[in-house]
C-alpha positions, -999 to +999 in steps of 0.1 A: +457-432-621+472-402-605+504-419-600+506-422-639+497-388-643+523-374-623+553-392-641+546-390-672+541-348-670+580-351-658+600-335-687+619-362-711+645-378-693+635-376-658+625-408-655+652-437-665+650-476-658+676-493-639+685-523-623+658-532-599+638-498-603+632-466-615+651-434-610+631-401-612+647-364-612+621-346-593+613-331-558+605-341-521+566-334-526+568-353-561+586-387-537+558-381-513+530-380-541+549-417-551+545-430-514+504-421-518+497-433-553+523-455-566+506-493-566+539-513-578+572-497-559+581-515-527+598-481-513+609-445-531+641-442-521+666-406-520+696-410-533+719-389-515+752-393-524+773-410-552+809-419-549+835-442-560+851-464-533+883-491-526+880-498-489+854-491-458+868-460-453+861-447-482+821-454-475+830-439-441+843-402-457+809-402-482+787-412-458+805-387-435+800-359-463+765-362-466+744-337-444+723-357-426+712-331-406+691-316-433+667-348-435+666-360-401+674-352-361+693-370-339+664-380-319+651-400-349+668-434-347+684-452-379+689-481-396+717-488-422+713-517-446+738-526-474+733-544-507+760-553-527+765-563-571+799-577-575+816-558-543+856-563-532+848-561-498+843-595-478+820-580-452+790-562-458+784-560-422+818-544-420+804-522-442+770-508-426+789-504-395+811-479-413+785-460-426+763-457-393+797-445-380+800-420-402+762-405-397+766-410-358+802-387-360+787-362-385+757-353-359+786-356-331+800-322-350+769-309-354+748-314-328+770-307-304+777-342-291+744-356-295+737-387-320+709-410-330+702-443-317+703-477-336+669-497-339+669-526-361+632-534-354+610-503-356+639-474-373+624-437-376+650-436-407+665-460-428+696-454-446+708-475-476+740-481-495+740-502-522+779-513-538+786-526-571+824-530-578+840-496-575+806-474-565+791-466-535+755-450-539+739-437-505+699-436-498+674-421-473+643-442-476+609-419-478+585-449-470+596-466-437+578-498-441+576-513-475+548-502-493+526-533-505+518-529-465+492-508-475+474-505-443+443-528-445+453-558-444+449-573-405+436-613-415+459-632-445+465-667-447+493-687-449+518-667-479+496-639-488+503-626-520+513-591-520+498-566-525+524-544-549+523-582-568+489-581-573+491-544-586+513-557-613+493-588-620+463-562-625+489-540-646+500-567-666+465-579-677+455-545-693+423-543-667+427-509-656+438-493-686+421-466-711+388-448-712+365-480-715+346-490-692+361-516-664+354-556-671+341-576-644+369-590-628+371-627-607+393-640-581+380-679-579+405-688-554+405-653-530+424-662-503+422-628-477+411-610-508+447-591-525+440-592-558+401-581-556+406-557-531+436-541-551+411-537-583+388-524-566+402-495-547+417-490-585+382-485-602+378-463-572+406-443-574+412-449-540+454-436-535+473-469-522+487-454-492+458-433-479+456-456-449+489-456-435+518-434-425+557-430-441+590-424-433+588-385-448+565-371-423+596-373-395+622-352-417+633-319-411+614-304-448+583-322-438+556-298-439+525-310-427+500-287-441+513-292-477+504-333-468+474-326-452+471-310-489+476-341-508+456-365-488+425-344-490+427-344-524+433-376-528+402-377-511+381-358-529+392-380-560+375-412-547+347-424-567+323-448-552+295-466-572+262-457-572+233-474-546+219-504-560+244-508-592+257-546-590+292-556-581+316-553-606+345-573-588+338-609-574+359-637-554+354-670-539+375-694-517+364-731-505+375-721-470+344-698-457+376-686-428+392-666-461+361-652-470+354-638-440+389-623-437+385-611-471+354-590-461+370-578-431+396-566-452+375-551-479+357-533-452+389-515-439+402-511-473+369-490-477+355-516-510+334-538-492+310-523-512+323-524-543+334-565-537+311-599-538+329-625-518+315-657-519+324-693-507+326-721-535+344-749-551+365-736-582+360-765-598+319-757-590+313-720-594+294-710-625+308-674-634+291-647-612+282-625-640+269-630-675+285-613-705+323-624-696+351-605-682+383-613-667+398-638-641+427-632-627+441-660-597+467-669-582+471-707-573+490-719-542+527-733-549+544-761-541+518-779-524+493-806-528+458-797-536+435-804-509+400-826-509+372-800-524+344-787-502+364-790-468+365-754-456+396-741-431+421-765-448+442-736-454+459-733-492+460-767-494+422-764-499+418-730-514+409-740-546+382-771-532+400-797-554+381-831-550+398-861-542+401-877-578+426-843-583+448-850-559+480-853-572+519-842-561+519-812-589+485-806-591+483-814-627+452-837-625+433-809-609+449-781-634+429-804-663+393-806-648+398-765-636+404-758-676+376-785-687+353-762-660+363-733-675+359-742-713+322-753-707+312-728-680+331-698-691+331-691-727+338-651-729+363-654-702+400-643-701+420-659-676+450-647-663+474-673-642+501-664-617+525-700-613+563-710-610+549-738-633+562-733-670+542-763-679+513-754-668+499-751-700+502-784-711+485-793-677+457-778-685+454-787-724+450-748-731+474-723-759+479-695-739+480-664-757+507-646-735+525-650-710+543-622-685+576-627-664+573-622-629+584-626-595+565-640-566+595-629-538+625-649-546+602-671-567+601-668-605+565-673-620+548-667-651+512-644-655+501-672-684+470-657-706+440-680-715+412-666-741+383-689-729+367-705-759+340-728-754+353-764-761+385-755-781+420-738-777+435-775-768+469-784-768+477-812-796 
């Protein structure tokens, strides 16, 4: 993936972990090539400035010291947003007003008067300052709008996964990775289609945010012949399968409504070619390939499990449970998926997104891994499952 590509030609020590992300020593046109490629960031973020601070006026002088002027004009608007690990102060929104002050004055000086305007809603720039308990670090935000919103994605159901999720969930299974050739890959309970459409623009090298715009391309160094650059090669790097060769990634939903805004959002993704979408019982469906591969879902939380076969139920019924599954947690249902599975799918690797810790046990499987990860504010586990025909029961 080109994103991987890019980072990892960085000399040693450009790229460090930290809390909540990754910090990268490079240049503008590097951050930009992040915004197109990168699958699992949810923005690429500037930092700016760097200071130590006791009061609000201290975030007022380094916000005031930064030279805005060299990102952005005052006919952009701005938005400031403040997060905050273990800060004195006892207002944060205290705090963001400060800051916008600061930007506001600073093009007052140098723009003879003239300063942006404040939009909460629809911002041209964002502006960032996160605290801890005697730091102030300031940010310019290079995406705009977070980036699992990838562009295609116009019909979702109720709580879509998203999409940067589903690039980790892909990640975390090992699908993508190396030289070999890709495993067929199966979604049985699809929803609007996140997971398979995300694998799929993957096998095709299709660049994450070819189909929508950033933040970067209204600063003062944009140049947009240098972008037009990047696109077009990103491009020219797509690689579409050949006429007549059969699907290599598949999903199904019991609600034919999430199919069909799956393959609307396939098409528009440009992989409707690439995808079989189906409608069908997941406690039904034989797998739609022979030879094995690799299942990768995501169940609905938190939620009863709906009476199988009743289409436009919404994710109550996305996985068609029938009536003798119905149960508060599900776990009835979780037992008769694994028996399906066990019989049906020997071969089979099945990955399992759930804030459900015991979901092993519901499903009388071993799983062979298991990945930390979080759905939003919601902490799940990517359980592993090596499909063995009629063994791999708990005792």
């Amino acid at each position: 993936m080109p994103e991987v590509l890019r980072i990892t030609s960085l000399p040693p020590g450009c790229v460090t972990k930290q809390r909540g992300g990754v910090a990268v020593r490079t240049s503008l046109n590097d951050a930009m090539l992040l915004n197109l490629y990168c699958r699992l960031a949810q923005r690429v973020l500037v930092l700016v400035s760097y200071t130590e601070y006791r009061s609000e006026n201290d975030l007022y002088r380094a916000a005031m010291d930064v030279q805005w002027e060299r990102w952005f004009t005052p006919r952009e608007s701005i938005k400031i947003e403040v997060t905050a690990q273990h800060s004195p102060l006892t207002s944060l929104n205290f705090a963001a007003l400060k800051v916008k002050d600061a930007v506001c004055d600073r093009f007052r000086e140098v723009a003879g008067g003239v300063r942006p305007n404040v939009d909460t809603q629809w911002p041209d720039v964002r502006i960032y300052a996160h605290l801890t308990t005697d730091s102030c670090s300031l940010y310019i935000d290079t995406s705009g709008e977070p980036l699992f919103k990838r562009g295609w994605r116009e019909d979702k159901g109720d709580a879509p996964l998203k999409e940067t999720l589903a690039a980790a969930m892909l990640a975390a299974s090992g699908w993508a990775d190396g030289d070999a050739d890709l495993l067929p890959l199966y979604d049985p309970c699809c929803g609007s289609g996140t997971i398979a459409i995300e694998a799929a623009q993957i096998a095709c090298n299709i660049a994450a945010g070819s189909l929508r715009r950033f933040a970067f391309e209204k600063f003062v160094p944009f140049r947009q012949q240098v972008w037009s650059d990047m696109k077009k090669q990103a491009a020219e790097a797509v690689v579409k399968p050949e006429p007549g060769q059969p699907a290599l990634i598949y999903g199904s939903d019991v609600s034919h409504r999430m199919v069909d805004f799956a393959q609307r959002n396939a098409q528009r993704a440009g992989v409707a070619d690439v995808i079989e979408f189906r409608g069908g019982d997941a406690l039904q469906r034989l797998p739609p390939i022979e030879g094995g591969g690799v299942m990768l879902l995501n169940p609905p939380y938190g939620e009863r499990i709906g009476i199988g076969g009743v289409a436009g139920e919404g994710d109550q019924a996305r996985f068609g449970a029938r009536e003798l599954a119905e149960t508060e947690d599900g776990g009835a249902f979780f037992t008769q998926l694994a028996t399906h599975w066990k019989k049906n799918y020997a071969g089979w690797t099945a990955w399992v997104l759930t804030p459900d810790l015991k979901l092993p046990a519901k499903m009388r499987l071993k799983e062979s891994r298991r990945v930390p990860m979080w759905n939003g504010p919601i902490e799940c586990r990517l359980f592993k499952f090596d499909m063995v025909k009629g063994s791999a029961r708990t005792k």
